[in-house]
N, C-alpha and C positions, 0 to 999 in steps of 0.2 A: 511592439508587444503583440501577440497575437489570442486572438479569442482567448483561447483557454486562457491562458496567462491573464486577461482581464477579469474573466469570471472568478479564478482563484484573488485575482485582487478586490475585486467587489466582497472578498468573504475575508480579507483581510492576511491574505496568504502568498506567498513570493514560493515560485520553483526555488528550491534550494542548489546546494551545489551536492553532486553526488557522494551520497556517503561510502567511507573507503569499503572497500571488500575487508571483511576480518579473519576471512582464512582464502581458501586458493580455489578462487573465484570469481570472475568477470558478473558489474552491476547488471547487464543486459545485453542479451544476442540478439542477435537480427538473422533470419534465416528466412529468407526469400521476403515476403509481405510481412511474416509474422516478426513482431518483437516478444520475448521473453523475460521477463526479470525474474531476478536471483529474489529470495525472498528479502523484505525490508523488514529492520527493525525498526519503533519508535526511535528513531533517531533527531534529536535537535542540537546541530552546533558539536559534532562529536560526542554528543554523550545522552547516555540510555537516559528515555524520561524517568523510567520505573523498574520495578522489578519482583517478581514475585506471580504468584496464581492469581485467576481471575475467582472470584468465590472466595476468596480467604484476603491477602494485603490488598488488594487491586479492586475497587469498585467493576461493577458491571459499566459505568456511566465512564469513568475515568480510562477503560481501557475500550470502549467504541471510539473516544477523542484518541487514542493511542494507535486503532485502526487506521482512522482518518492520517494522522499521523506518516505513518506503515505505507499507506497511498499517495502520500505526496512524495514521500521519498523513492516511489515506484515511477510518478510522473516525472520525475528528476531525471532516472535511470534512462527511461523511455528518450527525454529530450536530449543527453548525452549523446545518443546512439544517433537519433534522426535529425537533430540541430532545431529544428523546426515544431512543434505540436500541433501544429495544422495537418500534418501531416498523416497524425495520425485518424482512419476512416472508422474502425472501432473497439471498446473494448471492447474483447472477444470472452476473457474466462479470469474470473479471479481467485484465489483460492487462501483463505484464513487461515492462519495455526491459531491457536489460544490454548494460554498454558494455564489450563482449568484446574481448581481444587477439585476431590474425587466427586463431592456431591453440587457441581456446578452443571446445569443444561443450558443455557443461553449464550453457546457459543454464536447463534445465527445473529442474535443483536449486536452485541460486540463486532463482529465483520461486518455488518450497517455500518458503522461509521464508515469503512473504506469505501464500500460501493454506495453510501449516500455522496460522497465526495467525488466519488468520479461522475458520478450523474450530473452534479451542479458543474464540473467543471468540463464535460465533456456534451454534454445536455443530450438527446439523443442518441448519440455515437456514445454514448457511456450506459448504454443497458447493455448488461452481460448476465453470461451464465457462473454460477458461485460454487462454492464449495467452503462448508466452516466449519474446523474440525477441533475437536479437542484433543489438546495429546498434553504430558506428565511435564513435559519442562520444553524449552526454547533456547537458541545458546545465549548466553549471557545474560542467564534465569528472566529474560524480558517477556513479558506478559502473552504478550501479539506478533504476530509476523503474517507479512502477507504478498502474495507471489501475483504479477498480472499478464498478462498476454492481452497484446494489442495488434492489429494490424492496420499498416500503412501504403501509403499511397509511395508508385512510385519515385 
């Protein structure tokens, strides 16, 4: 088991297995140093946790956990690609969707949850640069989605 993986265990959390692609799309590319992932939905076990706006069905609190969420299933993607999570040197850039009702602003907390997650699990080599966006809907009206970019050793 490696760092990461313990750290995620200490928080009571196992890399999953990679969730399928739901349309025509690979979890994650590698292109030189850098890894890529496709964006992640709260995915557990094959099935969306939730569904709906953040501001309206979706707590603010319940979809940061759905972030969190959203980034384990990116560290999935990642360790697909590289076998290893040692491997990875750091998180480089993360980038939030959240699928806001009109009068929601707190999209930047909701994407805390992903990158408070990658900090504990990456501790150092998990400070990155963000981006947390609102936008109208998500596919499979899921609350969160969230895209990471990592670079690796080679």
């Amino acid at each position: 088991m490696s760092t990461v993986e313990e750290r995620l265990s200490e928080l009571g959390l196992t890399v999953p297995e990679v969730v399928p692609p739901v349309a025509a799309y690979v979890p994650a590319v590698r292109d030189g140093n850098h890894i890529y992932t496709s964006g992640q939905l709260p995915m557990v076990g094959g099935a969306l946790q939730a569904t709906g706006k953040v501001g309206a069905a979706v707590t603010p609190e319940d979809a940061k956990g759905y972030a969190a969420t959203c980034a384990l299933n990116a560290i999935a993607a990642v360790k697909a690609e590289i076998g290893d999570l040692e491997k990875v040197t750091r998180v480089v850039k993360v980038v939030g969707f959240v699928a806001s009702d009109p009068s929601f602003t707190g999209q930047p907390g909701v994407v805390n949850g992903a990158s408070e997650l990658l900090g504990k699990a990456f501790g150092d080599k998990g400070v990155h640069a963000r981006s947390a966006v609102g936008v109208a809907a998500l596919p499979l009206d899921a609350p969160v989605e969230v895209e990471v970019v990592v670079t690796v050793a080679d």
